[in-house]
C-alpha positions in Angstrom: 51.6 -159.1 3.5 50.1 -157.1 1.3 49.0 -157.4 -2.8 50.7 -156.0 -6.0 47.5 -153.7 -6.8 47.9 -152.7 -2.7 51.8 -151.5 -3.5 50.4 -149.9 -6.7 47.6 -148.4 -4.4 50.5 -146.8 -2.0 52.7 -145.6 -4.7 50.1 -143.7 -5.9 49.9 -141.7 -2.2 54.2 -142.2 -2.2 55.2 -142.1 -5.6 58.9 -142.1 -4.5 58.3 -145.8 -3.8 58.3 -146.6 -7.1 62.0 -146.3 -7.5 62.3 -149.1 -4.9 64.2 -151.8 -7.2 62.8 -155.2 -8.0 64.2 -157.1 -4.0 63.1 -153.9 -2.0 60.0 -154.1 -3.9 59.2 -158.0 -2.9 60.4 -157.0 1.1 57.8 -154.3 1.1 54.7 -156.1 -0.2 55.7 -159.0 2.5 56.5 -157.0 5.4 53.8 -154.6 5.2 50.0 -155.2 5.8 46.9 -154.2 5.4 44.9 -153.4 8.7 41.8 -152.4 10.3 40.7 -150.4 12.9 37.9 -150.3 14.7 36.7 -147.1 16.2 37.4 -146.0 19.1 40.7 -148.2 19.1 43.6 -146.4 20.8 46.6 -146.7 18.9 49.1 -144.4 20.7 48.5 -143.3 24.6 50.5 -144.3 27.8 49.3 -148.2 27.4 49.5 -148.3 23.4 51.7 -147.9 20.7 52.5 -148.5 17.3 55.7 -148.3 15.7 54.8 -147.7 11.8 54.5 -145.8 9.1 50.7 -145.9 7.9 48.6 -144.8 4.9 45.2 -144.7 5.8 43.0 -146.2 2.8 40.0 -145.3 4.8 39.2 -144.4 8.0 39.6 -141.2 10.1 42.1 -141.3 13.1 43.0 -138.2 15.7 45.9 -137.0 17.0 45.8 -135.0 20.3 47.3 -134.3 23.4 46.1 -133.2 27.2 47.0 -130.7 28.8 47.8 -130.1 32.6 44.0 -129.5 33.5 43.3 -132.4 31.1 42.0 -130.9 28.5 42.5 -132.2 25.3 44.5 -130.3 22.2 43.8 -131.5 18.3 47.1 -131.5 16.6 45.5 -132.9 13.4 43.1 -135.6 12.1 44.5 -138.1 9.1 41.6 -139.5 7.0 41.1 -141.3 3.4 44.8 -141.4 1.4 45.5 -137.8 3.1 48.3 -138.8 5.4 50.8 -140.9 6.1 51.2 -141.7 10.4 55.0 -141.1 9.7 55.0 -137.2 11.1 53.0 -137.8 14.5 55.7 -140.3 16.4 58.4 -138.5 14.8 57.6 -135.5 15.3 56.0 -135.4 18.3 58.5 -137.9 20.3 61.0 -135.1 19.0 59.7 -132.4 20.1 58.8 -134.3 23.6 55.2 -134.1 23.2 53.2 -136.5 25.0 50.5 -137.7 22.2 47.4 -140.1 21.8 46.0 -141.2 18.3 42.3 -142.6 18.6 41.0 -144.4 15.5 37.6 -142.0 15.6 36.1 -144.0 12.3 36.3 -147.7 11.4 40.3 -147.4 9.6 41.6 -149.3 6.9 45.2 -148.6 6.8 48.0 -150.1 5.2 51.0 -150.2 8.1 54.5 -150.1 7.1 56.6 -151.8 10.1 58.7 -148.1 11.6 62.2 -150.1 11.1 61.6 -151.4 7.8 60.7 -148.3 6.4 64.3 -146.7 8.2 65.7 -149.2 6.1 64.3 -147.9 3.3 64.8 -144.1 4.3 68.6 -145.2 4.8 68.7 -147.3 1.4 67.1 -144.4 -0.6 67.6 -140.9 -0.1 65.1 -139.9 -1.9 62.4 -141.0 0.6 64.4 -139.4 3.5 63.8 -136.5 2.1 60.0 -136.8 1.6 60.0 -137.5 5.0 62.2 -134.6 6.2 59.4 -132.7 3.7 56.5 -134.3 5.8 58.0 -133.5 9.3 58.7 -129.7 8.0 55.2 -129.0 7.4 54.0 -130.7 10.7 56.5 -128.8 12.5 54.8 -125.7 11.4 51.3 -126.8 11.5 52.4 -128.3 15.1 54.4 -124.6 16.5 50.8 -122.7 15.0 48.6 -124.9 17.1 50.9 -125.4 20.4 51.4 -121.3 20.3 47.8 -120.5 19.8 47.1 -123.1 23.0 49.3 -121.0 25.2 48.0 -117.9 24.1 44.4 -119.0 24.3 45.8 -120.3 28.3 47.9 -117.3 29.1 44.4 -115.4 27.9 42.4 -116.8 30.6 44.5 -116.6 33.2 
């Protein structure tokens, strides 16, 4: 459960929750929750995973993946109120990308359970497509670094 100045705190990084009406409102502040991290904490890998929707309040995590000779490929880092976790499972499970996230700073996040917020994303269109935004611009971001991998491989072959 989080606070009122907590779901003020997250509107201000989703301002499309504020049109959540008075009930959806209650259901967010009690199902979601403010968490910490420590560093070095694996949150996604072949023995982890999470299954939310997070705004980082503070913190620094990294999303990568490994390649064949296992060697590892940033796809992006999410730090203070600059992203929301939404895009990397999303994404990345859609495009069949085998990922990790390691929490590389001591994180405070707030974490948004992954089938409440479908509930909202169903509920309110308007937040579908902020997501559908979000995945967009991973999507490209994601294509530039994957293609620049390949070519930097291809390169050194």
């Amino acid at each position: 459960m989080i606070t009122v100045q907590d779901f003020d705190n997250i509107v201000i990084h989703m301002p499309i929750l504020a049109e959540l009406d008075s009930n959806d409102r209650k259901d967010f502040i009690t199902r979601c929750s403010r968490t910490f991290f420590p560093k070095c904490t694996m949150l996604r890998d072949k023995k982890n995973s999470i299954d939310a929707v997070m705004l980082i309040k503070k913190g620094l995590l990294r999303v990568y993946t490994t390649g064949s000779n296992s060697s590892e490929l940033l796809l992006y880092y999410i730090s203070d109120n600059t992203g929301l976790l939404l895009s990397a499972p999303r994404l990345c499970q859609s495009m069949a990308i085998d990922y990790k996230i390691r929490v590389i700073e001591d994180t405070d996040a707030y974490v948004i359970p992954d089938e409440y917020f479908s509930y909202l994303e169903r509920k309110y269109s308007k937040i579908r497509v902020m997501v559908d935004r979000a995945l967009a611009v991973r999507f490209d971001y994601l294509l530039t670094v994957i293609s620049s991998a390949i070519q930097d491989d291809l390169s050194t072959r």
